[in-house]
Each structure stands twice: as C-alpha cells, then as structure tokens.
C-alpha positions as CSV (number, residue, x, y, z in Angstrom):
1,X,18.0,1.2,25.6
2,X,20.3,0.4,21.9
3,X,20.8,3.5,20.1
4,X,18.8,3.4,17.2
5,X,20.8,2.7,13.6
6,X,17.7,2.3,11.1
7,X,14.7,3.5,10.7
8,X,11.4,1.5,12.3
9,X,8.8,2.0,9.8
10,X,10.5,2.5,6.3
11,X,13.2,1.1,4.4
12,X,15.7,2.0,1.3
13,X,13.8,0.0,-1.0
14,X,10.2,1.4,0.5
15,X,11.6,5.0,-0.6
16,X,12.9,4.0,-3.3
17,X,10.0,1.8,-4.6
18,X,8.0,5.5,-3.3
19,X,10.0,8.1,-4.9
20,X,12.4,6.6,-8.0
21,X,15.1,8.2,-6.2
22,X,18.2,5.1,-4.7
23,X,19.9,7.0,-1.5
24,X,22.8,4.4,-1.9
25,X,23.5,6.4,-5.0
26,X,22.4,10.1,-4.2
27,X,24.2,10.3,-1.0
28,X,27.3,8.5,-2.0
29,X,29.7,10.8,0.0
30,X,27.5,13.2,2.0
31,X,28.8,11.5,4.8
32,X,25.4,10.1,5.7
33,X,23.9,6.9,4.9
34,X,20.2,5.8,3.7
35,X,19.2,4.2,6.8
36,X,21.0,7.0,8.8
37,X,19.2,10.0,6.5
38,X,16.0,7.7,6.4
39,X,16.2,7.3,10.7
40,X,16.4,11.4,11.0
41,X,13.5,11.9,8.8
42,X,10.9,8.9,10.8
43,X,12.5,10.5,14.1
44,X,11.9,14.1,13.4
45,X,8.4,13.0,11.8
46,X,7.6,11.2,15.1
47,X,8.9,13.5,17.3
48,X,6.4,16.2,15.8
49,X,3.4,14.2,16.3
50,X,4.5,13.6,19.7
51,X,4.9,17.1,20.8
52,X,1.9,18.1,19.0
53,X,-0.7,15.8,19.4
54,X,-2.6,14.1,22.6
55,X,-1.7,10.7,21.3
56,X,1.8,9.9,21.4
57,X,2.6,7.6,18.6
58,X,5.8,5.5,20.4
59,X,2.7,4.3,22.7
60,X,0.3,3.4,20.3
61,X,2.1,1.3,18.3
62,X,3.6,-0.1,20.9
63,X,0.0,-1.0,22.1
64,X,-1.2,-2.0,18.5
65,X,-3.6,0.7,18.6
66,X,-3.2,1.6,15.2
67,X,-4.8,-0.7,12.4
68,X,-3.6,-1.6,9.4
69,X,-4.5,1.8,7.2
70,X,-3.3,4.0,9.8
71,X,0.3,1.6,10.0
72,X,0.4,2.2,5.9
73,X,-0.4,6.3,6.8
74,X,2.3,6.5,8.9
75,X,4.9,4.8,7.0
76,X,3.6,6.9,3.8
77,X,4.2,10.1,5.9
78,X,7.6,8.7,6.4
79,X,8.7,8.5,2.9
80,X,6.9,12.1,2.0
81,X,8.5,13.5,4.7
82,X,11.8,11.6,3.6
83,X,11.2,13.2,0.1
84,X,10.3,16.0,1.3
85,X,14.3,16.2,3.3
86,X,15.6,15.0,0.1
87,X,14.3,17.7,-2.0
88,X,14.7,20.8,0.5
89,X,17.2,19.9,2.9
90,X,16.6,19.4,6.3
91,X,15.9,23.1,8.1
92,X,16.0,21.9,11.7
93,X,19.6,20.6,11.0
94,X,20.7,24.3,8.9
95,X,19.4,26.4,11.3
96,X,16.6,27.4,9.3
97,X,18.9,29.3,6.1
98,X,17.3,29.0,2.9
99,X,19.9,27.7,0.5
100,X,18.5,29.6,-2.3
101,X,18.0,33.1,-0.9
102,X,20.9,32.7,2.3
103,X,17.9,34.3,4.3
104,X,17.3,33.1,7.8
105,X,13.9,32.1,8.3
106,X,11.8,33.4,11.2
107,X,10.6,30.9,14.0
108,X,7.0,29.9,12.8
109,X,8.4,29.9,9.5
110,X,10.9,27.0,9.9
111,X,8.8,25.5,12.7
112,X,6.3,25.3,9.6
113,X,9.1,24.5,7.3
114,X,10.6,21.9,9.2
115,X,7.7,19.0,8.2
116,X,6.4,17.8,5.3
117,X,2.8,20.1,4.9
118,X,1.6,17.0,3.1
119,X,2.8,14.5,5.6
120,X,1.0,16.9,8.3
121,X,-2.1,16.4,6.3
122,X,-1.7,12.4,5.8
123,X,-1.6,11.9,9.3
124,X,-4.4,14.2,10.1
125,X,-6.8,12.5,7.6
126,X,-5.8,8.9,9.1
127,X,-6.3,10.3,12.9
128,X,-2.7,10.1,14.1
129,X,-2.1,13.5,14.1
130,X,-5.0,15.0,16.4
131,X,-4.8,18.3,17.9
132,X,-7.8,18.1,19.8
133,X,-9.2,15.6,22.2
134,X,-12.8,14.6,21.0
135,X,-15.2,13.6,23.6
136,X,-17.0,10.6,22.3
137,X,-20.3,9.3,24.7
C-alpha cells in the first residue's frame, strides 16, 4: 500500500473555487502544505463515517455504490469540513484546547467538535452517513 500524499476527492483549486480562501498562500510557512492540510481533513472526515456508520465509505466507492449526487456530497463535505479546519483549527491534532479560552474541552465535546456539524448533516441528507440499518422488503 503507497502512503497517501494528496487528498482523493478534493483538490486546491476545488477549495479554493469553494471557499475564496488559496492555501498556497495562507499556509505559506505553517509547515504544512495544501494537499497535506487538505489529505488530513478527507481522512479524518472519512475516518468518522467509517467508525460511525454501517456503511464504510473506502468500500463503497471502491464498489461504485455511490452515484453521482452522493460523489458531489461527499467531496462538498470535504471542503466544509476543510473550511471548517481552516477556520477553527483542527481539535483532534491540539488535544482538544480552545485557542480562545486555553480551556480543555471535555470528551463528547471535542468528539463533537472535531467534525464539521454541517458536513455531519450533508452526508446524512445524501445517505452516506447512516447510523441505522434500515430494513427494506
């Protein structure tokens, strides 16, 4: 397995074209670049629906299971949750310290810190995020 060095799903340009915002020129000298910053956020995104949800997400594109408005959902999550990381800092990677305050936040609140809310919700309204396992007959 390569080690992953850019994200799948989104690009610089898609954030960019998303949010206004150019990561070549906002993180020039964090020690981090765009595709690096944009790779944590898809992974951490990805990762959460994975643990969360009955339907991995690795397997179902990988099976084409998605259609096209789901594919467009997920890569919008992306970039909200990549905004979202932008804006707030990333609170899985500082241990869950509010940079404002220097308060340490509880478990449930950086576990419900730690992903976009509205991302959470895009991918609930587009299925990919499902918490329960519907019986359909």
């Amino acid at each position: 397995m390569a080690i992953k060095t850019k994200a799948e799903f989104v690009s610089t340009e898609d954030f960019k074209t998303y949010t206004g915002i150019d990561l070549y020129e906002e993180l020039n000298g964090d020690g981090k670049t765009p595709d690096m910053f944009l790779r944590d956020c898809e992974d951490e995104l990805i990762n959460y629906v994975n643990l969360q949800s009955w339907r991995p997400i690795s397997k179902y594109v990988v099976e084409n299971y998605y259609g096209p408005e789901q594919m467009d959902a997920l890569k919008e999550a992306i970039l909200i949750h990549a905004r979202y990381v932008f804006y707030n800092g990333d609170i899985m990677e500082n241990n869950g310290i509010d940079p404002e305050t220097g308060r340490k936040f509880t478990d449930d609140e950086r576990k419900s810190a730690a992903i976009a809310p509205n991302a959470i919700d895009k991918l609930k309204m587009e299925g990919i995020l499902s918490l329960k396992m519907k019986l359909r007959f």
